[in-house]
N, C-alpha and C positions, 0 to 999 in steps of 0.2 A: 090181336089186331085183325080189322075186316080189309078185304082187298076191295075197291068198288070202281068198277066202271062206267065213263062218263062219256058219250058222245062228245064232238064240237058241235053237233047238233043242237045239245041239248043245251050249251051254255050259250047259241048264239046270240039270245038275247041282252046275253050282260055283258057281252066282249066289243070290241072297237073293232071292225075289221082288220085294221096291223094284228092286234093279239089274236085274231081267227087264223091267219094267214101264218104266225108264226108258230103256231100247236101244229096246220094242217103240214107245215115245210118240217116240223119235228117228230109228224108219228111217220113221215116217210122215210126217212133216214134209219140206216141199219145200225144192232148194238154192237158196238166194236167196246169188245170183255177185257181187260189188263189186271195186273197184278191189283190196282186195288180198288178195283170194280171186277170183281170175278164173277163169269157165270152160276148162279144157283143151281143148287142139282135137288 
């Protein structure tokens, strides 16, 4: 499997501003790791 990275930039065109607005309030948010979402090492 490839990992790929995507700006909001780059999808601005196809999103609604609510969906821009909800990626940009989700890449600022910290990962908080638990038993079954554990950090990968």
């Amino acid at each position: 499997m490839k990992m790929v990275n995507v700006s909001c930039k780059e999808l601005n065109a196809e999103l609604t501003r609510e969906e821009l607005e909800e990626l940009e309030n989700a890449a600022a948010r910290t990962i908080k790791y638990d038993e079954d979402s554990p950090e990968m090492t």
